[in-house]
N, CA and C atoms as a LAMMPS dump frame, in Angstrom:
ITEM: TIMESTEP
0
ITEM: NUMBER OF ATOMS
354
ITEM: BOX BOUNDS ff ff ff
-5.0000000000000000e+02 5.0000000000000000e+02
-5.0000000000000000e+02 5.0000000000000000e+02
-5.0000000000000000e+02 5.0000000000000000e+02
ITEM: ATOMS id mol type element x y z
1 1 1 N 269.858 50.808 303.733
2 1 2 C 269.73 51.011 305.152
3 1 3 C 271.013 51.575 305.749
4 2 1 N 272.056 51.409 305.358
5 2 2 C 273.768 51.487 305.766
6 2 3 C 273.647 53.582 305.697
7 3 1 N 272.971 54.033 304.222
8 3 2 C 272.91 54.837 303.954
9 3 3 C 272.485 55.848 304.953
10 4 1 N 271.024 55.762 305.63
11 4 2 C 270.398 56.22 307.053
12 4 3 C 271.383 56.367 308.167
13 5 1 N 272.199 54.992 308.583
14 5 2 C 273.48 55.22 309.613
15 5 3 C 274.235 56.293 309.292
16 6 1 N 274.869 56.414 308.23
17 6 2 C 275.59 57.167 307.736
18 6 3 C 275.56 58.752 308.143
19 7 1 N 274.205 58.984 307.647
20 7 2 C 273.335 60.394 307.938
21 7 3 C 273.432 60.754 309.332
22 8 1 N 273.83 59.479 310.58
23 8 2 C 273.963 59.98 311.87
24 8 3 C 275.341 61.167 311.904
25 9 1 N 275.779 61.257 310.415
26 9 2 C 276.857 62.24 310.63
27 9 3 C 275.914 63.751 310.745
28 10 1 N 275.066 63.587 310.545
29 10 2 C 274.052 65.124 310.755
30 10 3 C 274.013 65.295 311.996
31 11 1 N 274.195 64.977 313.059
32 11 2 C 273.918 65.002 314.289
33 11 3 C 275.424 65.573 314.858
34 12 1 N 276.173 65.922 313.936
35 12 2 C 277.395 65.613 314.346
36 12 3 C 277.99 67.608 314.129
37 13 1 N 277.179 67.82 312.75
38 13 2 C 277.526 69.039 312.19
39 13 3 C 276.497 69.781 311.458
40 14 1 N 275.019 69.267 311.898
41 14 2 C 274.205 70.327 312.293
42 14 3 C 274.205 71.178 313.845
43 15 1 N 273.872 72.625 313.682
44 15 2 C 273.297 73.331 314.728
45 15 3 C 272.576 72.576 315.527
46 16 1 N 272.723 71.687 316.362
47 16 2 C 271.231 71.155 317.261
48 16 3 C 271.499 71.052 318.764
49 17 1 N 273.025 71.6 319.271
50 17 2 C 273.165 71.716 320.475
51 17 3 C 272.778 73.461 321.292
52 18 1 N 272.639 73.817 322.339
53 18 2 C 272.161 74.728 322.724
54 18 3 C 273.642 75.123 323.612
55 19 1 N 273.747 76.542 323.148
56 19 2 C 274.897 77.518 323.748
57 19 3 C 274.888 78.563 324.206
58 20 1 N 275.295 78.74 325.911
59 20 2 C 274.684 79.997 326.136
60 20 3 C 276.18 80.427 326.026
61 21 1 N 276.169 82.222 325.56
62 21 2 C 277.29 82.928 325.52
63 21 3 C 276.607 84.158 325.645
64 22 1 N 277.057 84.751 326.825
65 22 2 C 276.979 86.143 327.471
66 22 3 C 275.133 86.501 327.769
67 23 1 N 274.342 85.191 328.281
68 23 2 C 272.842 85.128 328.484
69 23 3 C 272.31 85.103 327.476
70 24 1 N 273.087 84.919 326.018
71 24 2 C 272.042 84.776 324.656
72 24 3 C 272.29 83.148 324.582
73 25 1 N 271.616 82.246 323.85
74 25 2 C 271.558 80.443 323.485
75 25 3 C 271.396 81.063 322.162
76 26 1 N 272.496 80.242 321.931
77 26 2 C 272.908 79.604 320.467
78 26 3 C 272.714 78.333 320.292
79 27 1 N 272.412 78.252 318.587
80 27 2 C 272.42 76.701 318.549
81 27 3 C 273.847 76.775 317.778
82 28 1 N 274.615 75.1 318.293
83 28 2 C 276.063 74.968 317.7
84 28 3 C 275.923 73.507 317.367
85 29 1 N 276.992 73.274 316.416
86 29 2 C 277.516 72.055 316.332
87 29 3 C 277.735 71.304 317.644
88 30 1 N 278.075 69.623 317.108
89 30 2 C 279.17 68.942 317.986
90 30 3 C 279.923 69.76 318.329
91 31 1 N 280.826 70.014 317.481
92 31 2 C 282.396 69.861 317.447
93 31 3 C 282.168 71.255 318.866
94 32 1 N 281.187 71.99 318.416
95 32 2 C 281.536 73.598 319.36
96 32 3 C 280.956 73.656 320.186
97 33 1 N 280.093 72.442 320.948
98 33 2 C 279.071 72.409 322.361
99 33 3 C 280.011 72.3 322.925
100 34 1 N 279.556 72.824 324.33
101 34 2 C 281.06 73.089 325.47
102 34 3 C 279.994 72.781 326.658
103 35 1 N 278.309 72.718 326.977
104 35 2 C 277.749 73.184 327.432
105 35 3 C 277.416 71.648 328.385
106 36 1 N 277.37 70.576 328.054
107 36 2 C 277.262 69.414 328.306
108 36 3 C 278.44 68.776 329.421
109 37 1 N 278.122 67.751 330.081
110 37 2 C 279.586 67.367 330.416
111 37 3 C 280.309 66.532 329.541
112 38 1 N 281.23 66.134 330.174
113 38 2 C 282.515 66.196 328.804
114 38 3 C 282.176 64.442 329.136
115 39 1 N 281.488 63.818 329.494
116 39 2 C 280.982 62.461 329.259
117 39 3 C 280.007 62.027 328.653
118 40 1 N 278.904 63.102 328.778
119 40 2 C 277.812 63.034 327.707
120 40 3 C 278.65 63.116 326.205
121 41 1 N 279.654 64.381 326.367
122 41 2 C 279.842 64.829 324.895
123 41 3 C 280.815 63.579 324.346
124 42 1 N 281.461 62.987 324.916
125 42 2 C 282.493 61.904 324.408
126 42 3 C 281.53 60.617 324.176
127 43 1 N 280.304 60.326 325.174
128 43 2 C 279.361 59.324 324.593
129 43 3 C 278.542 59.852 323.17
130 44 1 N 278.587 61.454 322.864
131 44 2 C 277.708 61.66 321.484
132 44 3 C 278.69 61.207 320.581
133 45 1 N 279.724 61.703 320.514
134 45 2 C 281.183 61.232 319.469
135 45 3 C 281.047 59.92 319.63
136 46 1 N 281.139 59.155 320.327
137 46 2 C 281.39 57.262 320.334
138 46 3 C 280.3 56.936 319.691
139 47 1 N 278.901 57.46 320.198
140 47 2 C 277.535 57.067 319.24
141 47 3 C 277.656 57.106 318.379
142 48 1 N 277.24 58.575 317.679
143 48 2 C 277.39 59.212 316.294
144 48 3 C 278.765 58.421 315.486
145 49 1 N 279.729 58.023 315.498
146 49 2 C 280.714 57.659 314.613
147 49 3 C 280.385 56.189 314.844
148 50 1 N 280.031 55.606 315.629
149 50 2 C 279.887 54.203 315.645
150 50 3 C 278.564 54.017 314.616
151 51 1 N 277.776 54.708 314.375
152 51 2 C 276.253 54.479 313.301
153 51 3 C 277.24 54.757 312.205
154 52 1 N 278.046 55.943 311.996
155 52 2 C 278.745 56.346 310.673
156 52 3 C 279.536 54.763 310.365
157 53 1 N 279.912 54.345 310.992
158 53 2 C 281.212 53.088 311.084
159 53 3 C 279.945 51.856 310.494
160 54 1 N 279.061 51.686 311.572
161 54 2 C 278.312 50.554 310.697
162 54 3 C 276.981 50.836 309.783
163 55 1 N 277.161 51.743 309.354
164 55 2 C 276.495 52.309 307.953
165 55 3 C 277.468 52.151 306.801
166 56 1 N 278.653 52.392 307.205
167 56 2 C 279.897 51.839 305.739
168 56 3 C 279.675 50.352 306.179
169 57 1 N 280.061 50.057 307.398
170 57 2 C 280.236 48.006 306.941
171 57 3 C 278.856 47.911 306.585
172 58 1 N 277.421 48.57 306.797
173 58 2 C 276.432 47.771 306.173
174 58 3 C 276.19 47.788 304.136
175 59 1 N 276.737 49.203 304.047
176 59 2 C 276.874 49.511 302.724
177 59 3 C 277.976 48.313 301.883
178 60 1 N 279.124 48.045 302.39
179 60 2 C 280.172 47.548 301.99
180 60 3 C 279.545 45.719 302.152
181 61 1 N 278.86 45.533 303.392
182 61 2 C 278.103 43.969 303.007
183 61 3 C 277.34 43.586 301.959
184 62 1 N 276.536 44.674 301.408
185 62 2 C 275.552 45.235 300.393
186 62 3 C 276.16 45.214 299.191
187 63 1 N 277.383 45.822 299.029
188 63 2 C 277.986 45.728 297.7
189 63 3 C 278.613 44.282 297.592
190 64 1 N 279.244 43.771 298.694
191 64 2 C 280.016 42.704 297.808
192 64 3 C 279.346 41.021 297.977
193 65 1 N 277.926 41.582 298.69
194 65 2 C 276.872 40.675 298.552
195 65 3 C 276.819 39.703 299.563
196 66 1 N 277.129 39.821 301.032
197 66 2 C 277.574 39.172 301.701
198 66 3 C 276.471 39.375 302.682
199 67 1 N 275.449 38.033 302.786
200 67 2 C 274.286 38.015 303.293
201 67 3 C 274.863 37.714 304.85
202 68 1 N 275.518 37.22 305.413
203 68 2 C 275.915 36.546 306.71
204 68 3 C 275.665 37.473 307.683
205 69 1 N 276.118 38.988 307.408
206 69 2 C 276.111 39.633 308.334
207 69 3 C 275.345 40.728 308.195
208 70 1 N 274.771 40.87 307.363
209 70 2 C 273.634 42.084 307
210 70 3 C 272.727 41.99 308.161
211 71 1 N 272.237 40.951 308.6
212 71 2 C 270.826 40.817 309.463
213 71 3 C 271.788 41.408 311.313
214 72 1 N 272.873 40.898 310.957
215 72 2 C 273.555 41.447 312.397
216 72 3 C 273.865 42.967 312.533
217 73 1 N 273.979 43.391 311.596
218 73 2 C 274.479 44.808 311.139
219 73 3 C 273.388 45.657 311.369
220 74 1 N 272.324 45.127 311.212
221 74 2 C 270.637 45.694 310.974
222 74 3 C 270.281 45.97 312.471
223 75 1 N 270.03 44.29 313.141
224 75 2 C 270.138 44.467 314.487
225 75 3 C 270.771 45.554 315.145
226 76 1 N 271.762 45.415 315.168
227 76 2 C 272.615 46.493 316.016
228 76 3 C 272.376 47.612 315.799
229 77 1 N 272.036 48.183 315.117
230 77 2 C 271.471 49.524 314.384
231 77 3 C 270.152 50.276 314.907
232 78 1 N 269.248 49.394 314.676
233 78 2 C 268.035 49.56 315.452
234 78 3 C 268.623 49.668 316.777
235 79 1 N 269.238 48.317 317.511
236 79 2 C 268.805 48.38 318.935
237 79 3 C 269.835 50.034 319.309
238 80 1 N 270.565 50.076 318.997
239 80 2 C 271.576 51.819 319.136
240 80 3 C 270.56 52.832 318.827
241 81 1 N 270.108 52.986 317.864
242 81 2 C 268.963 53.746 317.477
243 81 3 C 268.178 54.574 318.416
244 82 1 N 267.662 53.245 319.129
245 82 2 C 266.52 53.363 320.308
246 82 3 C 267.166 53.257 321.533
247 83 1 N 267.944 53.247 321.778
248 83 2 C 269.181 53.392 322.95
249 83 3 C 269.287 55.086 322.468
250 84 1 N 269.569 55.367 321.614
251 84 2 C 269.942 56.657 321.382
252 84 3 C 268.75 57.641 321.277
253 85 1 N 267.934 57.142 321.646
254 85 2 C 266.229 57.925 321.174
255 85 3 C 266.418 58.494 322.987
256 86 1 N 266.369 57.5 323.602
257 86 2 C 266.443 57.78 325.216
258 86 3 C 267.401 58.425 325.676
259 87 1 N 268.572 58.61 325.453
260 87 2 C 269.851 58.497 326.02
261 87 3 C 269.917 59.952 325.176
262 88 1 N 269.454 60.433 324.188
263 88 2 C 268.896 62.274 324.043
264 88 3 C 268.117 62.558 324.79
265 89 1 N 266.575 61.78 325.544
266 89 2 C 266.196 62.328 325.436
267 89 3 C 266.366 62.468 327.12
268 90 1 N 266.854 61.948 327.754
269 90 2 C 267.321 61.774 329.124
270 90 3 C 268.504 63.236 329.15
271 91 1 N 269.03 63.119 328.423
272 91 2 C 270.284 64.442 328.357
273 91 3 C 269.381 65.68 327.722
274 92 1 N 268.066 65.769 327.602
275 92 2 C 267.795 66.885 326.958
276 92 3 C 268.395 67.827 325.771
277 93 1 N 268.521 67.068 324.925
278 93 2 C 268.568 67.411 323.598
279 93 3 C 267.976 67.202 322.705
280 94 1 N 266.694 68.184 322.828
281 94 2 C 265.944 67.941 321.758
282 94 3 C 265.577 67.96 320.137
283 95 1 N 266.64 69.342 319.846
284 95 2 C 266.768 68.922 318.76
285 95 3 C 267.336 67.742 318.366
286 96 1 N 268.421 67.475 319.333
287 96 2 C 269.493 65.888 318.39
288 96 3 C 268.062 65.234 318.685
289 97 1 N 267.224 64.943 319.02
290 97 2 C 266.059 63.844 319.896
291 97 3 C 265.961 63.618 318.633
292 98 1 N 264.534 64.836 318.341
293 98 2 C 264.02 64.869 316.453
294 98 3 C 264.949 63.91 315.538
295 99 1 N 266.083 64.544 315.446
296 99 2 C 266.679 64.261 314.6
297 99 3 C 266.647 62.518 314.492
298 100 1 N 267.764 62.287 315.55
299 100 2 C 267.829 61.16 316.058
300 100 3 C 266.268 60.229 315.654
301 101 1 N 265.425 60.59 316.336
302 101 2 C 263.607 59.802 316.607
303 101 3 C 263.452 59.428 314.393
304 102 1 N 263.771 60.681 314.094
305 102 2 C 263.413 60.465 312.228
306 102 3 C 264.109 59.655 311.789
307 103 1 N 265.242 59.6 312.261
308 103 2 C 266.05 58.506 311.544
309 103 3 C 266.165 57.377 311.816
310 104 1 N 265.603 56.705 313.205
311 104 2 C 264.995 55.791 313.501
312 104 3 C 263.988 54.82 312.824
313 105 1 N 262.814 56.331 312.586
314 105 2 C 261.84 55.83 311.769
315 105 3 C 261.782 55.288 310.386
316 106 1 N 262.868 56.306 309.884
317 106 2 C 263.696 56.199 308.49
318 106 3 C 263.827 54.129 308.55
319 107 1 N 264.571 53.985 309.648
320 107 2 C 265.474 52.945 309.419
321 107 3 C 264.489 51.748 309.622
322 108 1 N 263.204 52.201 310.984
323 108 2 C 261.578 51.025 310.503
324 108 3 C 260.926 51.017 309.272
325 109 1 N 260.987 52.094 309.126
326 109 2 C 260.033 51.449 307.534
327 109 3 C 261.092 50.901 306.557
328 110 1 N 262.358 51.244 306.339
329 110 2 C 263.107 50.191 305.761
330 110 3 C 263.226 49.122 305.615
331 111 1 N 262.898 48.66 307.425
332 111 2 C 263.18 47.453 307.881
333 111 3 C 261.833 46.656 307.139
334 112 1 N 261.19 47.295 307.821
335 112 2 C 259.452 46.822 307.304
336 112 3 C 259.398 46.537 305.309
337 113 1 N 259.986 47.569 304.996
338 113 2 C 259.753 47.26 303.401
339 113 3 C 260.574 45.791 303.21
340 114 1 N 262.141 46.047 303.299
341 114 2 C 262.814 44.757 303.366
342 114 3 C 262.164 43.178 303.825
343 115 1 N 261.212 43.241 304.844
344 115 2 C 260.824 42.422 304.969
345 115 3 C 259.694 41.705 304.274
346 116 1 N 258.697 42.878 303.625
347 116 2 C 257.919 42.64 302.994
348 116 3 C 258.169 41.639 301.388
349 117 1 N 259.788 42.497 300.922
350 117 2 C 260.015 42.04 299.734
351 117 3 C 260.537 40.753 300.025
352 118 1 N 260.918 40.305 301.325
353 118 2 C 261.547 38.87 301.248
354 118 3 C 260.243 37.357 300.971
């Protein structure tokens, strides 16, 4: 599951923002959207690296077998997730939306299998 967080680095340095330059739209990275305000764009950076951040601590609970905090790690994940499903889709970004919405789903049926095997 840590693995899926991780992948929020796609959101980061795929094409999925929209750029206009000289009346043509481009699609750009993070790093090169200019087009947003600079509070949206500093809340995508705080998002996006905060899923990257607890996708390693969920990976790293996983390896050294440390059940205590896996279920908190999980939580938080989802509920950001779906905070982040809205909070694209309120800023109109639809490609990040997609993106964002799949990896969500990615991270329910995970949840759902995990639970099944317990």
């Amino acid at each position: 599951m840590g693995s899926v967080d991780v992948l929020a680095i796609l959101l980061i340095i795929l094409p999925l923002y929209p750029n206009e330059i000289n009346g043509h739209i481009y699609s750009v990275n993070l790093i090169e959207y200019v087009d947003s305000t600079s509070i949206n764009r500093v809340l995508y950076w705080l998002i996006f690296l905060s899923f990257v951040v607890l996708g390693v601590v969920k990976i790293a609970l996983t390896q050294y077998e440390i059940n205590k905090g896996q279920k908190l790690v999980t939580r938080c994940s989802m509920v950001m997730s779906m905070l982040l499903v809205v909070f694209l889709g309120m800023a109109r970004e639809p490609y990040a939306l997609v993106v964002a919405f799949v990896l969500l789903v990615l991270k329910g049926l995970l949840v759902i299998k995990c639970i099944k095997n317990e």
